[in-house]
N, C-alpha and C positions, 0 to 999 in steps of 0.2 A: 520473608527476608530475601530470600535468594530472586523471587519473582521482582520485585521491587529494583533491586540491585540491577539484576541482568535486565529490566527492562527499559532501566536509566542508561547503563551501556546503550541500548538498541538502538534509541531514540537519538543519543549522541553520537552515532554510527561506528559503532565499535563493536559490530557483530559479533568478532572473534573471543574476546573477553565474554560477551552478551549469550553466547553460546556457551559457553563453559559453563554458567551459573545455572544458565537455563536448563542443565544435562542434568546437574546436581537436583537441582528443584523436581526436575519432571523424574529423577530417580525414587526421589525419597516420598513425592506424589504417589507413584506407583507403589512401592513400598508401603506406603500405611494406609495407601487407599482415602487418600483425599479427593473426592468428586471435584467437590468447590472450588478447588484450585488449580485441577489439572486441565481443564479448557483455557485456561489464562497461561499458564507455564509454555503448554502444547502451541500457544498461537503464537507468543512471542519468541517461542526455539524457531519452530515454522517463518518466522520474521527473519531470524537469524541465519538461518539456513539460507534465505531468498543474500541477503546481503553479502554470504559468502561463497555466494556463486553457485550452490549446492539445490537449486531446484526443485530435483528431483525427489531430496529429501525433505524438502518442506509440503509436499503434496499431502503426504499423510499425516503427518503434523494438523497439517491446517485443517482436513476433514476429519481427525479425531477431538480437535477442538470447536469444531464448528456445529457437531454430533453432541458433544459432551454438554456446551450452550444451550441448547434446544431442549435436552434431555431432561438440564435444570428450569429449563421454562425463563433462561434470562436471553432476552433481546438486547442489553449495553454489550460491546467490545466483537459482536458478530460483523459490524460492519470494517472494524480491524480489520479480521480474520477473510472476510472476502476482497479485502483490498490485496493483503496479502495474498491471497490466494491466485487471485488477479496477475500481481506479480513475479510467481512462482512458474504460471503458465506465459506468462512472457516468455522468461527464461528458457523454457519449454519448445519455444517456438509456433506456439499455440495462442496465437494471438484470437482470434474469435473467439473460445473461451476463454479469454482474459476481458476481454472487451467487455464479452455477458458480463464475467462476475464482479469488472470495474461500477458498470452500470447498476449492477443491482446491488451495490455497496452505498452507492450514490442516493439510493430511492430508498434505500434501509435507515442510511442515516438522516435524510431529509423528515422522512416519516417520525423518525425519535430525536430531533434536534440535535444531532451530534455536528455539529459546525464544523471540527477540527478534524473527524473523521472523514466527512463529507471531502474537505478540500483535499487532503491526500486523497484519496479516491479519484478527485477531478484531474490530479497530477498523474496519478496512474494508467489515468482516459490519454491523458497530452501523451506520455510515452507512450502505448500503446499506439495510437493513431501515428506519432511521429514516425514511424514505421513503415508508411503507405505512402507515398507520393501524393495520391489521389486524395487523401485526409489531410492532410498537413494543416486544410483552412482550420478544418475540426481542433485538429489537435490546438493548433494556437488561441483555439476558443477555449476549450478546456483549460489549460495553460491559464490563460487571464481568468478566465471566474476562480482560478484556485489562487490567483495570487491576490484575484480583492477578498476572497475570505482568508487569506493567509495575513492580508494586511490587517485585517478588520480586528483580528483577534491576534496578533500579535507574535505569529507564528513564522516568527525570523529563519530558521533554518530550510521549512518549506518555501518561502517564498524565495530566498537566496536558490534553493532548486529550482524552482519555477521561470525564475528570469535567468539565469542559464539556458533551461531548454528552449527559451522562446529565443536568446539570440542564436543559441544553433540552430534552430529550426531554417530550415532553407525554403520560405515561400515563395511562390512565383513573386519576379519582376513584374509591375505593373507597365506596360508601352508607355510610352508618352504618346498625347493624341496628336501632336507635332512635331517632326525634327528639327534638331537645332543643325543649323549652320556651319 
């Protein structure tokens, strides 16, 4: 229930609420010793964490959930987990390792069909590179393939983020190959 809840918060961006449930959950997880549940609670707190600016705290979050996945032998919601993860070392300032683990979120979920993970992941690529001058073209690539799988499937809030970052994105002015008069 509480995973549910606070992951319906997360998703509607309301980390703060989205955290609170998810402390509760990932307590009473701990508490009775739930496996099955505690790599899901732990990714989506870790999610939470990342949204309220809190980084640092989602680092282990996200590797205790990303351990716990593996452990049960499930491959769905790892590609989450390393988007967030992704995003966490953004925060960080640690963009290289963000990049990796953007991209191999990217090639997780392409491998297991996750469409919807996939294109956050691709959004994650665009901020990340929107960070480099030197990337920028990248990044606005990223940017557009996450907004035609945001279109595709119907993924209104991603996509509203994704056409945001591409008008802020600042690419180079193309010259004109003539001046005007």
């Amino acid at each position: 229930m509480r995973f549910g809840l606070g992951y319906a918060y997360l998703r509607q961006g309301d980390s703060a609420l989205a955290f609170k449930l998810l402390a509760q959950g990932l307590e009473k997880c701990r508490e009775k010793e739930f496996p099955n549940a505690l790599p899901y609670i732990a990714a989506a707190m870790g999610s939470a964490c990342v949204g309220l600016g809190r980084p640092a705290d989602a680092v282990p979050l996200l590797d205790e959930a990303f351990d716990g996945l593996a452990a049960l032998g499930l491959v769905c919601f790892r590609s989450f987990v390393l988007t967030s993860s992704a995003q966490a070392y953004l925060g960080l300032g640690r963009t290289a390792k963000a990049l990796k683990l953007a991209e191999q979120s990217v090639a997780l979920a392409r491998a297991h069909q996750e469409r919807g993970w996939e294109a956050w992941a691709l959004k994650v690529i665009g901020d990340i590179l929107s960070h480099e001058r030197a990337s920028f073209r990248r990044a606005a690539d990223a940017y557009r393939q996450a907004v035609g799988s945001a279109t595709a499937l119907g993924m209104n809030p991603l996509l509203a983020h994704c056409q945001l970052a591409l008008r802020n994105l600042k690419l180079p002015r193309k010259k004109h190959a003539r001046e005007r008069d």
